[in-house]
C-alpha positions in Angstrom: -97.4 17.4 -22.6 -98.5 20.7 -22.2 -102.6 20.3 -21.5 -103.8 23.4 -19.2 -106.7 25.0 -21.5 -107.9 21.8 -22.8 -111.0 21.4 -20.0 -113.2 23.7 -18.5 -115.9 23.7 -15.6 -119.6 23.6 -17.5 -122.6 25.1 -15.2 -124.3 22.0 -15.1 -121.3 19.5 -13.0 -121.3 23.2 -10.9 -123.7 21.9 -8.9 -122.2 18.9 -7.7 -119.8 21.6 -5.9 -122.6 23.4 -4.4 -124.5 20.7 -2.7 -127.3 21.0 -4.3 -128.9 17.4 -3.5 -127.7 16.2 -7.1 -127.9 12.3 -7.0 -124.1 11.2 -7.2 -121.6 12.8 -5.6 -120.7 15.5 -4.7 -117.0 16.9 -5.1 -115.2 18.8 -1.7 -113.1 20.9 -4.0 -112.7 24.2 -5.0 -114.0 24.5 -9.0 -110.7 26.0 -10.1 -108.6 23.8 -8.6 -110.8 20.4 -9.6 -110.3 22.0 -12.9 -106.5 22.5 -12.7 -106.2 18.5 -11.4 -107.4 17.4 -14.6 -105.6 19.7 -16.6 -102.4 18.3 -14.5 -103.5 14.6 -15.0 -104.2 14.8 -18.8 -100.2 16.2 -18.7 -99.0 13.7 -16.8 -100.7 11.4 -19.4 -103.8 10.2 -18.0 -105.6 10.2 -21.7 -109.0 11.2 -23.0 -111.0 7.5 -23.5 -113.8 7.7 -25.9 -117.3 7.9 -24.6 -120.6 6.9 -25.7 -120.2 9.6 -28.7 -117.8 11.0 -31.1 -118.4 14.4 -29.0 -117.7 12.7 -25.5 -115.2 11.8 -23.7 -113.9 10.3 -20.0 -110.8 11.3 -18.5 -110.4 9.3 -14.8 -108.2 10.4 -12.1 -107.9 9.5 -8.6 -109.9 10.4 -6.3 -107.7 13.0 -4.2 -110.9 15.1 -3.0 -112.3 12.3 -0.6 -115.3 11.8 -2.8 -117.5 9.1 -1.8 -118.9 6.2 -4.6 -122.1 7.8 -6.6 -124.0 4.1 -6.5 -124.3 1.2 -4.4 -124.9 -2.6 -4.9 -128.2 -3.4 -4.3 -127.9 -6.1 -1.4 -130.6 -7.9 0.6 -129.2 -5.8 3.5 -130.3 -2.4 2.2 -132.6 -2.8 -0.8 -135.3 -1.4 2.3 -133.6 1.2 2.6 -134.5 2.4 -1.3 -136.5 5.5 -2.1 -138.0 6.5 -5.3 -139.7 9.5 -6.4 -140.0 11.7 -9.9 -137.7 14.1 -10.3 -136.1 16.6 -12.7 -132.9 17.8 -13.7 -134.4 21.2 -14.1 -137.6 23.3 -14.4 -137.7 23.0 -18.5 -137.2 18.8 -18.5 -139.5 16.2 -17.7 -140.0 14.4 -14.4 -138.8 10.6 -14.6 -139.1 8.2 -12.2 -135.6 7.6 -10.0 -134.5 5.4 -7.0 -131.6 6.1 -4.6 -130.1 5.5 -1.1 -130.3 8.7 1.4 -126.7 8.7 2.2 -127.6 9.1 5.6 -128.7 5.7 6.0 -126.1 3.4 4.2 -122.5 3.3 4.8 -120.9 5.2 1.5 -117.0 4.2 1.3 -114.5 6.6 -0.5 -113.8 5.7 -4.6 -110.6 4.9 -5.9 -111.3 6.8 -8.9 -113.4 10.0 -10.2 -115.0 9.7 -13.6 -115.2 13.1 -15.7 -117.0 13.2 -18.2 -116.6 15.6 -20.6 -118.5 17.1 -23.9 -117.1 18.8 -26.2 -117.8 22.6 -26.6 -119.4 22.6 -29.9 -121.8 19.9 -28.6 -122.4 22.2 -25.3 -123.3 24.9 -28.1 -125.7 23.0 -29.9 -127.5 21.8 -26.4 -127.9 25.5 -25.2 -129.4 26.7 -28.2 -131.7 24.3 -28.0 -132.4 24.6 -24.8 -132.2 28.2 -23.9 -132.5 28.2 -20.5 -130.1 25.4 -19.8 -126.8 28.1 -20.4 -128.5 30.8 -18.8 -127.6 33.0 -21.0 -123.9 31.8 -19.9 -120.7 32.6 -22.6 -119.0 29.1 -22.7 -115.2 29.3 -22.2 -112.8 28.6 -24.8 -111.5 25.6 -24.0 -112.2 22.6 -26.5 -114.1 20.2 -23.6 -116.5 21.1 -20.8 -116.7 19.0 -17.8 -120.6 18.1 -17.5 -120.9 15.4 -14.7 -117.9 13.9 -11.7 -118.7 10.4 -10.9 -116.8 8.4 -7.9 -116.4 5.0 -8.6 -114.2 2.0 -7.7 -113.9 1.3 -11.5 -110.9 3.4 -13.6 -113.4 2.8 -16.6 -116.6 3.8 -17.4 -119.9 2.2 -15.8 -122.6 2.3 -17.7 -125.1 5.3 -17.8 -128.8 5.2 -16.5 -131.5 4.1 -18.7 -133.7 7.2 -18.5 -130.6 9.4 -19.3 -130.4 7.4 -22.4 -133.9 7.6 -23.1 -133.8 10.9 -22.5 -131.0 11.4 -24.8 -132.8 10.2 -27.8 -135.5 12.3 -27.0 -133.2 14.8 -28.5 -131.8 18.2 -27.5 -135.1 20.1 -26.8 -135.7 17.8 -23.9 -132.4 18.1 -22.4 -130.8 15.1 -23.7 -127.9 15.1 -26.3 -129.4 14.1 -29.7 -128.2 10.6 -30.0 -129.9 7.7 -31.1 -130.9 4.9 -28.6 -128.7 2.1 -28.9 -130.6 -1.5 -27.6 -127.4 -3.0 -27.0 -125.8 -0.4 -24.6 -129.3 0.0 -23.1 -129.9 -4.1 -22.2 -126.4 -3.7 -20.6 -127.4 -0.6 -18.4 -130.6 -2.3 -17.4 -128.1 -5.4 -16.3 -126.0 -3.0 -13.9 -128.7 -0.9 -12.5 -131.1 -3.2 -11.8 -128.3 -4.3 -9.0 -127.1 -0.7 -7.9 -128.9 2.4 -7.2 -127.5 5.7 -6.8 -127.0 7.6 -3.1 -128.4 11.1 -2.4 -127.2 13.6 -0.3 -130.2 15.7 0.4 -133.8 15.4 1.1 -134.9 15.1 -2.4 -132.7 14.5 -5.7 -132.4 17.3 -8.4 -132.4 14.4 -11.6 -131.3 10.7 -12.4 
């Protein structure tokens, strides 16, 4: 299987290569050549899983770049360790309200697997031209699915997303999110895993959820 073309690097998971103090991780990798790992994967047959919408996808991979798990359990050991603060994604969203783990003060193993995530372009499309200033005036490549977000994770499957980022989701596009509906089911179940993990930051102070 043939797959180089099919993915390409969108602005937005850029920063996760620039340490930027993104909550997550961050990827030790140049872009082109994370890029060209998951075009290589997706030939050797690692498949595109269905995401939480028709226009989103996962592909996972191992983690080959040394990246280090996005989230922790929240233990009696280190919930003291917790800070929590409003922040935003960027200038044009709203602040919400976050928690993390300084990475400097917990011990952060290496993931087995990277999660990327991926939209699809014509989704991408829609979100920048409803959001001007979130493409920057930025011509999207070709290529039919734009990596938006890396996470590292023990799991090969996906975990579930934040609250707030569904929330702010079904806020619709003009507030960052992606348009879709809030679904009660898929946000008890989030509520379930995050209430036990939090994310860890690299940085002073995160950049969004």
């Amino acid at each position: 299987m043939d797959s180089t073309g099919v993915f390409f690097l969108d602005a937005f998971a850029a920063r996760q290569f620039d340490g930027k103090g993104t909550a997550g991780c961050s990827i030790d990798c140049d872009k082109e050549a994370f890029v060209d790992r998951c075009h290589k994967a997706h030939a050797a047959g690692a498949a595109l899983v269905d995401g939480y919408a028709p226009f989103c996808k996962h592909i996972f991979i191992p983690n080959s770049v040394g990246a280090k798990v996005g989230a922790l359990t929240i233990t009696a050991a280190n919930k003291h360790l917790l800070c929590s603060g409003y922040t935003r994604r960027r200038p044009e969203e709203l602040p919400v309200l976050t928690r993390w783990f300084p990475a400097s003060a917990v011990e952060v193993p290496a993931a087995a697997f990277l999660d990327v995530i991926l939209y699809s372009r014509a989704q991408l499309v829609k979100e920048y031209a409803d959001m001007p200033v979130k493409g920057a005036g930025e011509e999207l490549p070709q290529e039919p699915w734009g990596i938006i977000s890396i996470k590292a994770q023990e799991e090969g499957f996906e975990t579930p997303m934040a609250p707030i980022t569904m929330l702010r989701n079904a806020l619709g596009r003009e507030e960052g999110g992606s348009g879709v509906p809030l679904d009660r089911e898929a946000y008890e179940a989030s509520v379930r895993y995050w209430d036990t993990h939090a994310t860890v930051l690299e940085g002073d102070a995160p950049d969004g959820e």
